[in-house]
N, CA and C atoms as a LAMMPS dump frame, in Angstrom:
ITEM: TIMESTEP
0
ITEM: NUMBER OF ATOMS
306
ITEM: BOX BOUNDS ff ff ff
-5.0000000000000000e+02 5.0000000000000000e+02
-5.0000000000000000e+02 5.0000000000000000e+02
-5.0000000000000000e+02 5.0000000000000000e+02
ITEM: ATOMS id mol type element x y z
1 1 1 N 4.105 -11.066 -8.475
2 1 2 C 4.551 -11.392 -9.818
3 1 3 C 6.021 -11.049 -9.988
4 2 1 N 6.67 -11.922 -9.401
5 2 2 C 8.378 -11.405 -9.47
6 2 3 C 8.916 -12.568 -10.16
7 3 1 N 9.905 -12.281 -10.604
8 3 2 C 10.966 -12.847 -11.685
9 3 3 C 10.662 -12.537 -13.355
10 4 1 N 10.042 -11.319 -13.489
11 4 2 C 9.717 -10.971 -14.883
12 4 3 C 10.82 -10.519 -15.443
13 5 1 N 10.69 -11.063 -16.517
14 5 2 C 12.572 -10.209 -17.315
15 5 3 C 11.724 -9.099 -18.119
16 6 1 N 12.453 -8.116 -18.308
17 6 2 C 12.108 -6.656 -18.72
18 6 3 C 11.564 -6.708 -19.105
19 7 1 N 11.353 -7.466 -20.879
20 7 2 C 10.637 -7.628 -21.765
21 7 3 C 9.363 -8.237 -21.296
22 8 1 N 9.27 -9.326 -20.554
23 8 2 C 7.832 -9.333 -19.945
24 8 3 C 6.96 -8.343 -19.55
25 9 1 N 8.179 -7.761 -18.546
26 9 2 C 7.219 -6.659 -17.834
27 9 3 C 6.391 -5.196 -18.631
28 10 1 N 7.445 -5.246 -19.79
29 10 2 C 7.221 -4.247 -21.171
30 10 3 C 5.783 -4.821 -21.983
31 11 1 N 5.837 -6.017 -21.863
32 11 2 C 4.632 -6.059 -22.114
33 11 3 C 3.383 -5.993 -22.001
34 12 1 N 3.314 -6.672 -20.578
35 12 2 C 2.086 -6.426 -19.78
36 12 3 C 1.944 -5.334 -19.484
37 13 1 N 2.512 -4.209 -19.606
38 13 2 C 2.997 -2.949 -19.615
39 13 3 C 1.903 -2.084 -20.573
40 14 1 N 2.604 -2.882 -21.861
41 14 2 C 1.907 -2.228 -23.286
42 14 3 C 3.151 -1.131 -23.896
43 15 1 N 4.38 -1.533 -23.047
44 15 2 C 5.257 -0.406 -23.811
45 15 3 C 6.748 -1.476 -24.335
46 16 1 N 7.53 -0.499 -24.541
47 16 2 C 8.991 -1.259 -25.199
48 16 3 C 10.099 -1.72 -23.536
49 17 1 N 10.728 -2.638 -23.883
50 17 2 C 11.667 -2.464 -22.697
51 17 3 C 12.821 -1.503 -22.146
52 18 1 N 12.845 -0.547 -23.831
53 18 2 C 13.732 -0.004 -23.549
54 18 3 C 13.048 1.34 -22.584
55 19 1 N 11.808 1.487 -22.626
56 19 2 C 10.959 2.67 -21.905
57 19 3 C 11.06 1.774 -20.087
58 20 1 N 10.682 0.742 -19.799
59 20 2 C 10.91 0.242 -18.537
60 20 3 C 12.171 0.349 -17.889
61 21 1 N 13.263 0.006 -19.315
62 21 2 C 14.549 0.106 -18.588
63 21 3 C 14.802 1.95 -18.151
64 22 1 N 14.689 2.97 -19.345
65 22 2 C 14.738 4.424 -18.707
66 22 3 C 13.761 4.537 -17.467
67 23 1 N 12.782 3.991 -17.46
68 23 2 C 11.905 4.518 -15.833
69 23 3 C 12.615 3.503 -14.871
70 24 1 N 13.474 2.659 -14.756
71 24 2 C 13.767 2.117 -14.181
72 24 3 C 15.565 2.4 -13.376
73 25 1 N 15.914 3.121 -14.399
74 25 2 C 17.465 3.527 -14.314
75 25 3 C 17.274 5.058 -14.047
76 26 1 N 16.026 5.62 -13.847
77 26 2 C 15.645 7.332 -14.004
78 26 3 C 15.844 8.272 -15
79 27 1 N 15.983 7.206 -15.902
80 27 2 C 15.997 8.272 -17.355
81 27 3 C 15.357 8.811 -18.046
82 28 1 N 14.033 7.945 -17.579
83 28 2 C 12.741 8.412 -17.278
84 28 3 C 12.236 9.056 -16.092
85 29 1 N 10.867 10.34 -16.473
86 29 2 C 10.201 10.213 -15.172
87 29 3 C 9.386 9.116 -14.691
88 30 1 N 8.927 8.825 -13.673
89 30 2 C 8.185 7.841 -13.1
90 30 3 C 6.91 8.821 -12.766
91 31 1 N 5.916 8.57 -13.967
92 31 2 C 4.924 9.498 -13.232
93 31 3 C 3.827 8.947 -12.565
94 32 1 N 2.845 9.367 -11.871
95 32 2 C 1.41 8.695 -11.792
96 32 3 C 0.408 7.15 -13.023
97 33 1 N 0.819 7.877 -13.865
98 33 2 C 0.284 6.849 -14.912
99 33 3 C 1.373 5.914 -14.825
100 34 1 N 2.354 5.699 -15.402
101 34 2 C 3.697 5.111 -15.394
102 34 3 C 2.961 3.712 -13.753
103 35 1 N 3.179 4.218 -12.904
104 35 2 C 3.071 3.518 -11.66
105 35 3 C 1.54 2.565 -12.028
106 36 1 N 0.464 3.745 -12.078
107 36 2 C -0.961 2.629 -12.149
108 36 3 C -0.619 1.911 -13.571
109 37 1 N 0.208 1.802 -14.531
110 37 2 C 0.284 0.905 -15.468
111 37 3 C 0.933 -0.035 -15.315
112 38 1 N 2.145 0.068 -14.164
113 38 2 C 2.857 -1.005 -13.957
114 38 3 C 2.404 -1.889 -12.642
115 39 1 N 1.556 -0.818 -11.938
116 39 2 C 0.618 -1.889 -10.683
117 39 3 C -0.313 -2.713 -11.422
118 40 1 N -0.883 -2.099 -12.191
119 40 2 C -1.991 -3.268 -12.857
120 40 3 C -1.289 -4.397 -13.845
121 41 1 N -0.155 -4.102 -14.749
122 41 2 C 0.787 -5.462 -14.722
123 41 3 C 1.308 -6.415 -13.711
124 42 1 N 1.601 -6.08 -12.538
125 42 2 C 1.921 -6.823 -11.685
126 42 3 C 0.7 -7.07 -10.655
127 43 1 N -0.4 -6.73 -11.084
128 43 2 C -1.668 -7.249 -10.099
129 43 3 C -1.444 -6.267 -8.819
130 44 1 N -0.542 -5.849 -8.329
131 44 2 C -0.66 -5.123 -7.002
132 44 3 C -1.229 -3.663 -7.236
133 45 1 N -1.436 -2.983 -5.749
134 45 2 C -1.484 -2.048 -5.441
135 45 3 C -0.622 -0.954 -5.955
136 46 1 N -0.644 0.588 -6.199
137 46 2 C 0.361 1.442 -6.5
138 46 3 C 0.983 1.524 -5.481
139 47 1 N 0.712 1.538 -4.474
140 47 2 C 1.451 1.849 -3.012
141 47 3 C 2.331 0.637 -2.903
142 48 1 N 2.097 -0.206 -3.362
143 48 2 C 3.293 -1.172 -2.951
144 48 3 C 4.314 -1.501 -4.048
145 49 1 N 4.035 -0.465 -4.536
146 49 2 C 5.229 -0.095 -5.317
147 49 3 C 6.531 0.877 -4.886
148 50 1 N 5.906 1.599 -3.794
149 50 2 C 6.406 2.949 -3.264
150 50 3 C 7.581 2.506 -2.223
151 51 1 N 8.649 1.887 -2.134
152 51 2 C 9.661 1.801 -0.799
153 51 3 C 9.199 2.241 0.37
154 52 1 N 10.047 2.412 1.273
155 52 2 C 9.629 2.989 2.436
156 52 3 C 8.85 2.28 3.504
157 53 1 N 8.249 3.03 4.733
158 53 2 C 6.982 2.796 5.426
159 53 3 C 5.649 2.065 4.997
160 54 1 N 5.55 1.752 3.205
161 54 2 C 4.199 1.581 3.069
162 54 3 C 4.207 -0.201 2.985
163 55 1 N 5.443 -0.499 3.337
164 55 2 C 5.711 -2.038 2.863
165 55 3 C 4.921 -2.742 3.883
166 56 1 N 4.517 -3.433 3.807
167 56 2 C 3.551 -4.638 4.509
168 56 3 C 4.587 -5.543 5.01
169 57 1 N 4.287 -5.865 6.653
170 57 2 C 5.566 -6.429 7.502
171 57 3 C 5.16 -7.63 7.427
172 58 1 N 4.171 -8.129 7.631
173 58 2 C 3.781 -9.43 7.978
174 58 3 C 2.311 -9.938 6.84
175 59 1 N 2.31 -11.422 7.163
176 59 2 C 0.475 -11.791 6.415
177 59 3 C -0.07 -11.038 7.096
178 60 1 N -0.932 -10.931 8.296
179 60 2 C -1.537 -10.171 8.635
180 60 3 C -2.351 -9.076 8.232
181 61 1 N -1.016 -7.906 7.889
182 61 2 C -1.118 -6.915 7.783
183 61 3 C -1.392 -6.826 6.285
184 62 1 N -0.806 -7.667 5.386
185 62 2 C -1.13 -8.219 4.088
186 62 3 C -2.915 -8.698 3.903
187 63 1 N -3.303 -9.425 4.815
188 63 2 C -4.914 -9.64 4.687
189 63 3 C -5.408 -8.762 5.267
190 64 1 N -5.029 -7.745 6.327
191 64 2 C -6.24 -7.024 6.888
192 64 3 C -6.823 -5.926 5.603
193 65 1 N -4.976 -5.405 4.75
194 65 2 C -5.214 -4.554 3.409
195 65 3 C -6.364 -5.387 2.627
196 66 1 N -6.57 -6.171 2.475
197 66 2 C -7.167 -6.909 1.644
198 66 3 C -8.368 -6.981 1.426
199 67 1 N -8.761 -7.129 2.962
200 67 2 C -9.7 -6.929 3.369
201 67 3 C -10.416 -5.512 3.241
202 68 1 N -10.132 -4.982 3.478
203 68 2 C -10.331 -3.322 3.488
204 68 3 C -10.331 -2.764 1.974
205 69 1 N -10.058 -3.637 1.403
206 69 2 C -9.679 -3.137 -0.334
207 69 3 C -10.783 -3.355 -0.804
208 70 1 N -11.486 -4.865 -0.552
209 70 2 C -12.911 -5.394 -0.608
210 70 3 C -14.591 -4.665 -0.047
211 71 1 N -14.129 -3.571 0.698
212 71 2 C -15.096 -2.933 1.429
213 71 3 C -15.303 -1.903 0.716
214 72 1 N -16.979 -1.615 0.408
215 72 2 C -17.594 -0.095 0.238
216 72 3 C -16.982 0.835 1.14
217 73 1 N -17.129 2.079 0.588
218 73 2 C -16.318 2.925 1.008
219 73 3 C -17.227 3.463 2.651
220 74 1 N -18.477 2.982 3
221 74 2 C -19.23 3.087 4.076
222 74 3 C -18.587 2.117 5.482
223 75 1 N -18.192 0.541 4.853
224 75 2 C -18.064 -0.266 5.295
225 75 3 C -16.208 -0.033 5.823
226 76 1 N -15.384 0.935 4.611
227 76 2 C -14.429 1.311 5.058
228 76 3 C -14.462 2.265 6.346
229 77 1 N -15.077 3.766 6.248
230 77 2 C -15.681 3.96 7.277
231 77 3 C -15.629 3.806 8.132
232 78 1 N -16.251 2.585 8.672
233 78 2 C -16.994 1.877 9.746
234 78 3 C -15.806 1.161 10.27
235 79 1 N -15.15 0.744 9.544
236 79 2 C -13.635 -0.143 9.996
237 79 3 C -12.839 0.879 10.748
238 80 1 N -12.958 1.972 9.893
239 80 2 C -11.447 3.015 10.498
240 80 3 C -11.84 3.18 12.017
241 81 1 N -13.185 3.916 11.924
242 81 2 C -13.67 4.404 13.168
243 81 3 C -13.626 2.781 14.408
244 82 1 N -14.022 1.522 13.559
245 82 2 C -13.93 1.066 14.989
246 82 3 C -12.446 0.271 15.362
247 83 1 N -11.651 0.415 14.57
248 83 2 C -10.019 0.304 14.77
249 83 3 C -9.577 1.103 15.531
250 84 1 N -9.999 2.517 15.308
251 84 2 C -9.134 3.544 16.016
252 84 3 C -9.526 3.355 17.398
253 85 1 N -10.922 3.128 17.904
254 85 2 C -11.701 2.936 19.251
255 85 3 C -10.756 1.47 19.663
256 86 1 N -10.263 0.658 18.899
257 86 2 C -10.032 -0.554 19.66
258 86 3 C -8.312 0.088 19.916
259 87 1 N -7.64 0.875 19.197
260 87 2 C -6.529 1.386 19.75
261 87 3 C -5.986 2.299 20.744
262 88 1 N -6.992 2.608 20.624
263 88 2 C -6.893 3.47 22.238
264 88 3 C -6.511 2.865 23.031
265 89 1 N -5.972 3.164 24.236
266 89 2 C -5.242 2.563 25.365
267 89 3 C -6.387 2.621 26.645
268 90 1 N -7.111 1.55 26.908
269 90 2 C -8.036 1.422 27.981
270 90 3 C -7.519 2.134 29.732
271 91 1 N -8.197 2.909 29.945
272 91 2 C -8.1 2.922 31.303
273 91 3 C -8.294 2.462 32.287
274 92 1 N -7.835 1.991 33.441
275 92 2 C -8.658 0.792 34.447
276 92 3 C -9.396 2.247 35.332
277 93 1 N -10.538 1.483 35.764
278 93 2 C -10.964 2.635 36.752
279 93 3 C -10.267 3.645 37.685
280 94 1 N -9.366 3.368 38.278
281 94 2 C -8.694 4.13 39.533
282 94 3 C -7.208 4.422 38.884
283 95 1 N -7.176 4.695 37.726
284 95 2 C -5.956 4.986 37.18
285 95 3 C -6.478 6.65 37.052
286 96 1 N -4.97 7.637 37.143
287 96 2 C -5.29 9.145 36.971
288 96 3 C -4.523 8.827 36.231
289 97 1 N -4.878 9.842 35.658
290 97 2 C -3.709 10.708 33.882
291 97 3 C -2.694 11.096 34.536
292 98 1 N -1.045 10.73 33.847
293 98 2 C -0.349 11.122 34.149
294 98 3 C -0.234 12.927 34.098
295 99 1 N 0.54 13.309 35.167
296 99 2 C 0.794 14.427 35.121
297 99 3 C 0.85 15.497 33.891
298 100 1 N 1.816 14.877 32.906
299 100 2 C 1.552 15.836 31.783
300 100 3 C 0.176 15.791 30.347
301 101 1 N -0.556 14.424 31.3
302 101 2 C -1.805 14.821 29.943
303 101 3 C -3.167 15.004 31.009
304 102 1 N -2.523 15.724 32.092
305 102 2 C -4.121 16.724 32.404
306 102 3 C -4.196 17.866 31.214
C-alpha cells in the first residue's frame, strides 16, 4: 500500500496527520502499538516495517512468509524442524570432518 499521502495514512490509522508526521520525523515515540496500528493500515506485517535484515529479498522468500503465516502453530513447527533438516549440509559417505570439527 504505497503512495499514501499522510492524511490517508492518518486515517486508516484512526489518528491526525500531524501525530504520523511527529512519529515519522521522531518527535514522536514509535512504540509497539504505534507500529501494529500502522501495519494493520497498510495490510502488512510489523516486521516489515522494521529496516534492516528483516526485508524480504526476493518473491520467494515473500511467499514462503506467507505461507508460514497461514499455518497452525503445529504445522509451523513441523516446517521449522523440516527446513532446518533440509539445510544441513549432506555428507557423501567417504567424506571425514574436516580437521577442526572433530
Amino acid at each position: 500500500m504505497r503512495g499514501l499521502t499522510l492524511k490517508q495514512l492518518a486515517e486508516r490509522v484512526g489518528t491526525s496527520n500531524q501525530q504520523v508526521s511527529h512519529l515519522e520525523n521522531g518527535r514522536r515515540r514509535l512504540t509497539l502499538d504505534w507500529i501494529e496500528r500502522i501495519a494493520i493500515a497498510l495490510e502488512c506485517h510489523p516486521a516489515d516495517l522494521i529496516g534492516g535484515d528483516t526485508q524480504l529479498h526476493n518473491e520467494r522468500e515473500r511467499a514462503m512468509i506467507e505461507l508460514f503465516r497461514g499455518l497452525s502453530e503445529e504445522q509451523q513447527e513441523a516446517f521449522l524442524q523440516a527446513t532446518a533438516a533440509l539445510a544441513k549440509p549432506m555428507k557423501k559417505k567417504d567424506e571425514q570432518p574436516c580437521f577442526r570439527c572433530r
